[in-house]
N, C-alpha and C positions, 0 to 999 in steps of 0.2 A: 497659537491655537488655544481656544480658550477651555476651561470646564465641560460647557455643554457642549461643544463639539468632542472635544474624547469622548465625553459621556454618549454621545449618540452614535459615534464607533462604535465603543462596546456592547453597545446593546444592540445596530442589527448585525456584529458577528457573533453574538450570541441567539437571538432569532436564528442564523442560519444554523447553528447548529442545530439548536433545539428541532428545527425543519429539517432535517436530517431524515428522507423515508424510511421505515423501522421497516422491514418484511422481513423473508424466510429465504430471501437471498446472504443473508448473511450467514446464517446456519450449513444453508448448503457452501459458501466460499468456504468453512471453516473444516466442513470435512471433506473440499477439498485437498487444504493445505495439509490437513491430519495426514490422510491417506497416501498422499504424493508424498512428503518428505517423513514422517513417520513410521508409513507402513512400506512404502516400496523404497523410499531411503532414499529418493531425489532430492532435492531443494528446490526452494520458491526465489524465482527470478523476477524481480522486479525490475519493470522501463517506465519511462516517460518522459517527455519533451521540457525544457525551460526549468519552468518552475516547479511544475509537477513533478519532473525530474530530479529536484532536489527532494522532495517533501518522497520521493520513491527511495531515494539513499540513505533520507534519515529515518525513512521503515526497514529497509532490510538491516540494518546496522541495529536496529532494536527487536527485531526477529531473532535474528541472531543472539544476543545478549539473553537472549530469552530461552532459548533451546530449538529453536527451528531455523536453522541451515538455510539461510538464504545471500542472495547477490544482486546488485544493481549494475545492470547492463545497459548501456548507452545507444538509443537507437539506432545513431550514426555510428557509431563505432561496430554498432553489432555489422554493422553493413561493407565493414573494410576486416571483419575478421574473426571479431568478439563473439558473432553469432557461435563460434565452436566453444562456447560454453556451457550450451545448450545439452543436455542430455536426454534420450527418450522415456526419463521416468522424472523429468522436473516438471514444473506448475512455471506458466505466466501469470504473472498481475499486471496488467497496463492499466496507465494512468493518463488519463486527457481529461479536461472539462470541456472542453469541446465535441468530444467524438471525431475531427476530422483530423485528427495532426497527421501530417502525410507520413510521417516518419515512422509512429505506432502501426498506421496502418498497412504500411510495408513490411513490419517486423512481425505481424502475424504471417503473411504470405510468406518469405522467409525462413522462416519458423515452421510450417508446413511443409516446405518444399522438404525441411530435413526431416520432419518429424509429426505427419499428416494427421495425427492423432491426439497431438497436445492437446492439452488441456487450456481454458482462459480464463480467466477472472479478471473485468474491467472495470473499474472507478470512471463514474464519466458523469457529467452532467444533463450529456443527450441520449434520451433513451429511444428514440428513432435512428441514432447513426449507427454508420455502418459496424461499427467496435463493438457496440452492444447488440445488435443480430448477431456478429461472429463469436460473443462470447457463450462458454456455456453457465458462466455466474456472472451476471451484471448488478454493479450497486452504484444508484443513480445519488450525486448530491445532492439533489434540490434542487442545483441550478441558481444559487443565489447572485443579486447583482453581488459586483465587486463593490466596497468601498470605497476604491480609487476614484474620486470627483470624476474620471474620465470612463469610466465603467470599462478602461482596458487592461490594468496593471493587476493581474493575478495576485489577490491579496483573500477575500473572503472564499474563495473557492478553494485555496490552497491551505487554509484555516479549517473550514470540514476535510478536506482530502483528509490531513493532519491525524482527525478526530478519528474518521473511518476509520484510519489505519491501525490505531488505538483499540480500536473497537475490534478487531480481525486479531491483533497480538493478544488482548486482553481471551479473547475468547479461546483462541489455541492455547494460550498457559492455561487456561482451565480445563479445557479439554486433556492436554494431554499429564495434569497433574504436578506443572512444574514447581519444585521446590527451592527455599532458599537454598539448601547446599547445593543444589545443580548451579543455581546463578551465582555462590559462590566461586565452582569451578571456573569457569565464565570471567570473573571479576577479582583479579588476582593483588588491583592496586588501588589506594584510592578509596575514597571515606564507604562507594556504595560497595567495594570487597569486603572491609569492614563491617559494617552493616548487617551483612547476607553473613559472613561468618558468623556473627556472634546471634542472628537469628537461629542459625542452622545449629547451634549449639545448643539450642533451648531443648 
C-alpha cells in the first residue's frame, strides 16, 4: 500500500468523523446516564453485536475508569442467562450500524419483558429502523461507507461508533465533575495511576 492510499484512508475516516450529526441527542443520552447511574445508582449497560460489540466493551471498560458504573453484556449470552444483570434502575445503550441486528433487537424485547420501563440509548446508523423508534435517545452515525474495498468489513463505522462513545464519557466526566483523585482511586497501577496521583496532588 502506497502513501496516497493510507493517505486517502485517513482522510475519509476522518470526513466521517468530522460528519458525525451534532444534535441535542447527545445532551439528552447524557442526562440520561447522569440520572440512571448517578442519581438512582444503577449502571449503564452496554450490547452489541460483532464489532460493535467490541467497540461496546472498550466503552464500558472506560466508563468505568471514569466514575460511571457500567457493563458489557453479550446479546447471546444475555439470552442463556446474562439478561439477570439487568436491574430496574440501569440504562441500555445498543449498539448496531445497522439498526436490524436480530440479536439487539431481541435484547430490547427481553429487556422489557423483565423491566417494561427501561430506559434506551441507541448508536445506529439507521435512523428509520426499528432500534431507533424504540429508543428514547437515538444518536445516528452518519452512516458512513466502510473503508473496507468491499463496503462490508466494519472498519469506518466502528471508528465513529469509537468517537461517539468518547464523546458520551467525555460529557458525563464533565457533567458529573470528575477528578484526577477519583480516577486516581480507579487506577491503582501503572504510569496512568501515576499520573492521576501526582495530578491529584497539585
Amino acid at each position: 500500500m502506497n502513501h496516497e492510499e493510507i493517505q486517502s484512508i485517513l482522510q475519509k475516516e476522518a470526513n466521517a468523523i468530522l460528519n458525525i450529526p451534532i444534535t441535542d441527542q447527545y445532551e439528552k443520552a447524557i442526562d440520561l446516564i447522569v440520572d440512571y447511574v448517578h442519581v438512582k445508582r444503577g449502571k449503564l449497560v452496554i450490547s452489541g453485536m460483532g464489532k460493535a460489540g467490541q467497540i461496546g466493551q472498550n466503552m464500558a471498560t472506560t466508563f468505568c475508569s471514569t466514575g460511571t458504573p457500567a457493563i458489557f453484556l453479550h446479546p447471546s449470552e444475555a439470552q442463556h442467562g446474562d439478561l439477570g444483570i439487568l436491574q430496574d434502575n440501569d440504562l441500555l445503550l445498543l449498539m448496531t450500524n445497522s439498526g436490524k441486528t436480530r440479536e439487539i433487537i431481541e435484547l430490547i424485547a427481553l429487556a422489557r419483558g423483565m423491566y417494561p420501563n427501561i430506559s434506551i440509548i441507541v448508536i445506529t446508523g439507521n435512523k428509520d429502523s426499528i432500534l431507533a423508534q424504540e429508543a428514547d435517545v437515538f444518536l445516528l452515525t452518519g452512516n458512513p461507507a466502510e473503508v473496507c474495498p468491499l463496503d462490508l468489513t466494519p472498519t469506518t463505522s466502528t471508528t465513529v461508533m469509537t468517537v461517539m462513545g468518547d464523546i458520551l464519557v467525555v460529557g458525563t466526566m464533565t457533567r458529573i465533575g470528575f477528578s484526577a483523585v477519583e480516577y486516581a482511586k480507579r487506577h491503582h497501577g501503572g504510569y496512568l495511576g501515576d499520573k492521576s496521583r501526582s495530578a491529584g496532588c497539585k
